[in-house]
ROSEDO-809490 format. One record per residue: y, z, x of N, C-alpha, C, CB in turn. Coordinates in steps of 0.2 Angstrom, whole numbers, padded with zeros to 4 digits, always signed. Atoms other than C-alpha are relative to their C-alpha. Glycine has a CB too. Layout:
YZXYZXYZXYZX;...
% end
This chain:
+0005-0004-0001+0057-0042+0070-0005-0004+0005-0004+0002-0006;+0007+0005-0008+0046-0048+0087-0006+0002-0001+0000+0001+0009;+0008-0004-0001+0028-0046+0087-0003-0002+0007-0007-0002-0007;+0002+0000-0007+0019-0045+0103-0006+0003+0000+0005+0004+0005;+0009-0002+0000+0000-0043+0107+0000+0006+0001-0006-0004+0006;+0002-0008-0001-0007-0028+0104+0003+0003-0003+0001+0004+0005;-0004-0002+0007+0005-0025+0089-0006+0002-0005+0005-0006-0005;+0003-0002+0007-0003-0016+0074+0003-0003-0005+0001+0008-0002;-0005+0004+0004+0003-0025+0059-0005+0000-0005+0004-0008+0003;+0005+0004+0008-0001-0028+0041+0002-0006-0003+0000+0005-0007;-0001+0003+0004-0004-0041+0034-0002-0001-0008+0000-0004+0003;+0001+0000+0008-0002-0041+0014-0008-0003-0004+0006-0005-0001;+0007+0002+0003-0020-0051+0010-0006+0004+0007-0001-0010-0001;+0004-0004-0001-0030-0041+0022+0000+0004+0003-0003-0001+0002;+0000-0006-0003-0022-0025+0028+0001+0001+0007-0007+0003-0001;-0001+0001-0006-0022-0019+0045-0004-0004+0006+0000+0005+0001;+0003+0005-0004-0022-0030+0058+0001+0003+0007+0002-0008-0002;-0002-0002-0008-0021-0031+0078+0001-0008+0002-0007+0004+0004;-0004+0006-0003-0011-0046+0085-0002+0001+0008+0010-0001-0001;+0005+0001-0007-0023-0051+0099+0002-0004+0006-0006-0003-0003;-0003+0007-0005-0013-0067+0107+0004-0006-0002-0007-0003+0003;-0006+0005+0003-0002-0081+0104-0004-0008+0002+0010+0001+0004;+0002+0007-0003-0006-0099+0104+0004-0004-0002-0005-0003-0001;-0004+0008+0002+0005-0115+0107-0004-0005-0003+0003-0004+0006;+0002+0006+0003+0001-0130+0095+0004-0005-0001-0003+0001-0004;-0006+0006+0003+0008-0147+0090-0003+0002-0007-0001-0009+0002;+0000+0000+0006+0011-0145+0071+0004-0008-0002+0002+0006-0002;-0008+0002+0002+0018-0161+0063+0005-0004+0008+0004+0010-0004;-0005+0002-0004+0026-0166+0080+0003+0004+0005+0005-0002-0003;-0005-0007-0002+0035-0151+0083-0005+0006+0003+0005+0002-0008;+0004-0006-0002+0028-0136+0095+0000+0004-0005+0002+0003+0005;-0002-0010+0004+0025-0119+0086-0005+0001+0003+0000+0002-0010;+0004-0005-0004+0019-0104+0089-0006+0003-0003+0004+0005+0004;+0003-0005+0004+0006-0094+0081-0002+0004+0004-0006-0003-0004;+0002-0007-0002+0001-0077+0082-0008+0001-0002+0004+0005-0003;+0005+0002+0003-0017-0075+0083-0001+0010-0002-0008-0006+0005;+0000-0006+0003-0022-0060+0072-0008+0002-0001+0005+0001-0006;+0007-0001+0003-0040-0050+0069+0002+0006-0005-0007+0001+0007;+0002-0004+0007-0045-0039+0053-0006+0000-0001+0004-0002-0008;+0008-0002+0000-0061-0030+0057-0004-0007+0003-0004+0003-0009;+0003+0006-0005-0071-0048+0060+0003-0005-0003-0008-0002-0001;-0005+0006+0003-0058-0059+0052+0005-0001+0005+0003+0002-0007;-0003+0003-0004-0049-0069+0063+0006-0004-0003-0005-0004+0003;-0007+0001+0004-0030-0076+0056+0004-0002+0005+0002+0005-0004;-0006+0004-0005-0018-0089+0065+0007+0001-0005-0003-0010+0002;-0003+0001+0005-0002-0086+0058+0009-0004+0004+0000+0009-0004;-0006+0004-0003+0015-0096+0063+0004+0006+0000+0003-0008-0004;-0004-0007-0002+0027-0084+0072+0004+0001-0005+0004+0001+0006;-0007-0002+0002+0042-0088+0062-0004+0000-0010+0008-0006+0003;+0000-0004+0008+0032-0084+0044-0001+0006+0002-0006-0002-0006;+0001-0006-0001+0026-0069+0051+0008+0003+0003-0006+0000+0004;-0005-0002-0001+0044-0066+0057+0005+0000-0007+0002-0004+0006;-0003+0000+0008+0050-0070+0038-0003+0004-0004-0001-0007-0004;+0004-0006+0006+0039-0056+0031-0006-0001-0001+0002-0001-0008;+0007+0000+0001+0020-0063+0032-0004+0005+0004-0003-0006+0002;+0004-0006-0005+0017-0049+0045+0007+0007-0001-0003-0004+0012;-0005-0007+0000+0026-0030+0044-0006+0004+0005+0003+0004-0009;+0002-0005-0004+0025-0016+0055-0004+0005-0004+0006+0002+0003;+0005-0006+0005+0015+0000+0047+0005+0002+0001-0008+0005+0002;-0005-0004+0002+0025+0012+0041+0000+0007+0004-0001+0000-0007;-0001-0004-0006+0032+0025+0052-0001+0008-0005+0010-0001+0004;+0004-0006+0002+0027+0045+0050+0007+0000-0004-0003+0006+0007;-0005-0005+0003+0046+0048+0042-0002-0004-0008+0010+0001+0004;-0001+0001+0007+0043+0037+0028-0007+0001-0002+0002-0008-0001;+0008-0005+0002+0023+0044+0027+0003+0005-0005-0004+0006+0010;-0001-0005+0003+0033+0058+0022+0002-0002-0006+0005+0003+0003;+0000-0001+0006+0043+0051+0009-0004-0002-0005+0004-0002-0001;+0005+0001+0003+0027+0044+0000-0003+0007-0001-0003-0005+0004;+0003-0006+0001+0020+0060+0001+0003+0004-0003-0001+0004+0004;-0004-0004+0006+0035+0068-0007+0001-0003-0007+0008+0000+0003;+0002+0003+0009+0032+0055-0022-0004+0002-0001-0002-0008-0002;+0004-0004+0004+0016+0061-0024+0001+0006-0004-0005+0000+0002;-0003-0005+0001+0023+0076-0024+0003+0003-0008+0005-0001+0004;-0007-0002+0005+0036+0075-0038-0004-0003-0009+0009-0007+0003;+0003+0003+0005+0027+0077-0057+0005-0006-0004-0001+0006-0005;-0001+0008+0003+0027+0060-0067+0001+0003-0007-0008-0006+0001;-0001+0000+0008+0033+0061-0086+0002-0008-0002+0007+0005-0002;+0000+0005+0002+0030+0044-0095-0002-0002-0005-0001-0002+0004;+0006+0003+0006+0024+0035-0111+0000-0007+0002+0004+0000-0010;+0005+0007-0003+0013+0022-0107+0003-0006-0006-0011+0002+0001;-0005+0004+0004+0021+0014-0123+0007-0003-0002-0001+0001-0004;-0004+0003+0000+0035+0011-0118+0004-0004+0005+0002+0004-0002;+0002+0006-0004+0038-0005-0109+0008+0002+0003-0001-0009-0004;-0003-0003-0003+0055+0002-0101-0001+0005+0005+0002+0000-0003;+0000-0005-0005+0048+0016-0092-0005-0004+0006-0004+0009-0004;+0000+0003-0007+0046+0012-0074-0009+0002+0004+0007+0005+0005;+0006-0002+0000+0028+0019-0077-0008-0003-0003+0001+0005-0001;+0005+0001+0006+0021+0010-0091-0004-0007+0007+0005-0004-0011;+0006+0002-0004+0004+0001-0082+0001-0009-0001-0008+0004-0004;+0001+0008+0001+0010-0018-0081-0002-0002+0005+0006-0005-0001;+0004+0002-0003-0001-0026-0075+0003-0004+0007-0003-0004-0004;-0002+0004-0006+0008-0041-0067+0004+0005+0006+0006-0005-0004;-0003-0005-0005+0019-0027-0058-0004+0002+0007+0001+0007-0004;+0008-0003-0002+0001-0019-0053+0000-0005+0006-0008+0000-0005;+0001+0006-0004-0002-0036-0046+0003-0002+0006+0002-0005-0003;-0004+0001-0007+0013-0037-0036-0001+0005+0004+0007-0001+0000;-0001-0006-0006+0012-0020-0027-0006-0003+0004-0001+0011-0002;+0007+0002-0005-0006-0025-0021+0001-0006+0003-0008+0000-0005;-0002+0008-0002-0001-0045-0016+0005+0004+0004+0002-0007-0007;-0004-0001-0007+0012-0036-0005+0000+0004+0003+0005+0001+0000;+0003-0004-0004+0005-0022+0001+0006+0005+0002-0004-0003+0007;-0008-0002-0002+0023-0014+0000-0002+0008-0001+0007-0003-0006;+0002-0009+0000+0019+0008+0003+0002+0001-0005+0002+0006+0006;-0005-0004+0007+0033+0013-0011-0003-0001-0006+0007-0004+0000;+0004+0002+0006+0025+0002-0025-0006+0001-0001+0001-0005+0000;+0008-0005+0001+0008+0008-0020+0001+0005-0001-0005+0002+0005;+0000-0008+0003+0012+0026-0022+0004+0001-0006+0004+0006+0004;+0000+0000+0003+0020+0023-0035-0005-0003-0006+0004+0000+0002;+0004+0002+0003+0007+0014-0045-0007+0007+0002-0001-0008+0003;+0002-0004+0000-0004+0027-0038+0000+0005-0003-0001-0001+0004;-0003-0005+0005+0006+0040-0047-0002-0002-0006+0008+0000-0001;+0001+0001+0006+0005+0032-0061-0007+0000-0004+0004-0005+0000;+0004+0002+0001-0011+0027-0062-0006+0007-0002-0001-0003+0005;+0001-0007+0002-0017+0044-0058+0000+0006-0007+0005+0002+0003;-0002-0004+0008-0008+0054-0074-0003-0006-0006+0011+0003+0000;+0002+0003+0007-0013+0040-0086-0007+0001+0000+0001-0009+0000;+0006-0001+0001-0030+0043-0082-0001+0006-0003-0005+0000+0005;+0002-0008+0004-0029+0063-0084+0004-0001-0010+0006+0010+0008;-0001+0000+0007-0021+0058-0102-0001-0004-0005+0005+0000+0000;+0005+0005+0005-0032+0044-0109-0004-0004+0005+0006-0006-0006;+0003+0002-0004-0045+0034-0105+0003-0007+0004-0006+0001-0004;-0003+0004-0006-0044+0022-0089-0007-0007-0004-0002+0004+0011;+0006+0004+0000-0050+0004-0091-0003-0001+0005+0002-0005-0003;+0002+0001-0007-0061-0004-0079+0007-0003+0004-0006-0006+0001;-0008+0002-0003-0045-0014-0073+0004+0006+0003+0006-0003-0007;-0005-0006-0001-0036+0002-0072-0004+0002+0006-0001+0008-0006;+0006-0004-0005-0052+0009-0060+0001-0002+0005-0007+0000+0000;+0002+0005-0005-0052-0005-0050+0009-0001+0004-0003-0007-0004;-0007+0000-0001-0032-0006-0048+0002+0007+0007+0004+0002-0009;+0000-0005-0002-0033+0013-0042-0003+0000+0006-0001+0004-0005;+0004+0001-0008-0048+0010-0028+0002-0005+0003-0008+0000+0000;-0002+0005-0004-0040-0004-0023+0008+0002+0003+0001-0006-0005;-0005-0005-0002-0023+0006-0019+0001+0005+0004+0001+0001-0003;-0001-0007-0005-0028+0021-0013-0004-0003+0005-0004+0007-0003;+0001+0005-0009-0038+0009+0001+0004-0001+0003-0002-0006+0001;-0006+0002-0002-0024+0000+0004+0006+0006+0003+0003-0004-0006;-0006-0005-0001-0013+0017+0005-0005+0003+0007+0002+0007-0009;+0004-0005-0004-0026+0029+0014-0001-0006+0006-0009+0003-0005;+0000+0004-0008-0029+0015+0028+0003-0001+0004+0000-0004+0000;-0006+0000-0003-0013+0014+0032+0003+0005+0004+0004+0000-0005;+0000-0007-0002-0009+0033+0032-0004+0001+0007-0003+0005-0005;+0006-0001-0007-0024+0036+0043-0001-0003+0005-0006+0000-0001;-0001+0005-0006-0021+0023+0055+0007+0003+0005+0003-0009-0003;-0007-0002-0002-0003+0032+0058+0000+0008+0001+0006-0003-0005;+0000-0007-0002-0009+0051+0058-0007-0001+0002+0002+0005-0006;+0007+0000-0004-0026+0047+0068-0003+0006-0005+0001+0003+0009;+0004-0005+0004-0036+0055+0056-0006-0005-0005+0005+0006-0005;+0004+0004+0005-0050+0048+0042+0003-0002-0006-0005+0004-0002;-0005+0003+0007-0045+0039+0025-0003+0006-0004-0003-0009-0005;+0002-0006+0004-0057+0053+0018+0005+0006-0002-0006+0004+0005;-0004-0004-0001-0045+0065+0024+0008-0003-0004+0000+0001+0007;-0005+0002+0003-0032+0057+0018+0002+0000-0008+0001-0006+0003;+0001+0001+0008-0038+0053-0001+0001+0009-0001-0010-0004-0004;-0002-0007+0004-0040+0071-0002+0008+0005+0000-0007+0006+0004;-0008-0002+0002-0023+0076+0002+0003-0003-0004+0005+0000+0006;-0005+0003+0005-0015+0062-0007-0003+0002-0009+0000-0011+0001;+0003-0003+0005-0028+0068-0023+0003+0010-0002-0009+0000+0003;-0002-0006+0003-0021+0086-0021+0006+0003+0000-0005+0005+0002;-0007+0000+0004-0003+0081-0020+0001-0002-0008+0005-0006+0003;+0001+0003+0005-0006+0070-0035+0000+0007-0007-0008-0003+0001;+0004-0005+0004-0017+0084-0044+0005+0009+0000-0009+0001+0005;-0007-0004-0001-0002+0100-0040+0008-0004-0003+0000+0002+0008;-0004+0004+0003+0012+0086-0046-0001+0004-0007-0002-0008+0001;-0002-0004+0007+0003+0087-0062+0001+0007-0002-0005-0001-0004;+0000-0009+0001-0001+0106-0064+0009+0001+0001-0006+0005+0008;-0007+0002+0001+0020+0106-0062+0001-0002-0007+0003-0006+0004;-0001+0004+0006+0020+0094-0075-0001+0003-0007-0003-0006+0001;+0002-0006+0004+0009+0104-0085+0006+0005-0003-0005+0003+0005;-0004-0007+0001+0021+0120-0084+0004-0003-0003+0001+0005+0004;-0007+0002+0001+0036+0109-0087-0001-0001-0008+0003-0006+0005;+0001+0002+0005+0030+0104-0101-0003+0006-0008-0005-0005+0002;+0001-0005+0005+0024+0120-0110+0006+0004-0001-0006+0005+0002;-0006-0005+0000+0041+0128-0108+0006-0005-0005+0004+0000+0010;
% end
């Protein structure tokens, strides 16, 4: 994966970035290269070949937009007590989708997070998990369908929100 100035790129601790230029340095003896990266007024040198090892990825493309949307899409059935379902609210898990900024594991946490609230109460952790995600998600989106994050929460809110109502019916039958 090459990155080249003027790439859009995320990187995992602060979101989207823009790769502004490259600079040669001695490290250690040995040339390297770093990529110099900005996030809003944050300024980030990053050696090419970690960011060539996974410290920087590309955003994610409109077909996989879709399948994220088609997660939210699909009602959630889960008991939050039971540490086998792929939904129950571990934390450490939590931890990792946000520390990797990986789309799949956000919308999934975002699923999840979602229906636990409409079925018992959210802790702060929980709250904070949830606006921390749908940032991270909505930022992304809306960087790649030129539109607002506004716009975005409220479509991913009323996939979410129709998911349940599904879930709902499935469940009275």
């Amino acid at each position: 994966m090459s990155f080249q100035v003027g790439d859009m790129v995320i990187k995992p601790s602060l979101g989207l970035c823009k790769i502004t230029g490259v600079r040669k340095m001695q490290v250690d003896g040995r040339d390297e290269e770093f990529l110099i990266v900005f996030c809003g007024d944050v300024k980030v040198m990053i050696p090419r070949v970690r960011a060539e090892k996974g410290e920087l990825r590309r955003p994610i493309t409109e077909d996989e937009i879709g399948r994220i949307y088609s997660l939210f899409e699909e009602p959630v059935f889960f008991d939050d007590e039971d540490p086998e379902n792929p939904y129950h609210l571990d934390r450490v898990k939590m931890n990792a989708a946000l520390s990797s900024w990986d789309p799949e594991s956000l919308a999934t946490w975002i699923r999840a997070l979602f229906n636990h609230e409409k079925d018992m109460p959210t802790t702060k952790q929980e709250a904070d998990y949830w606006t921390k995600m749908m940032r991270m998600m909505t930022e992304e989106i809306s960087h790649i369908e030129h539109t607002t994050r506004g716009k975005i929460t409220v479509k991913i809110k009323g996939l979410l929100q129709a998911a349940r109502k599904r879930r709902k019916e499935k469940a009275a039958h």
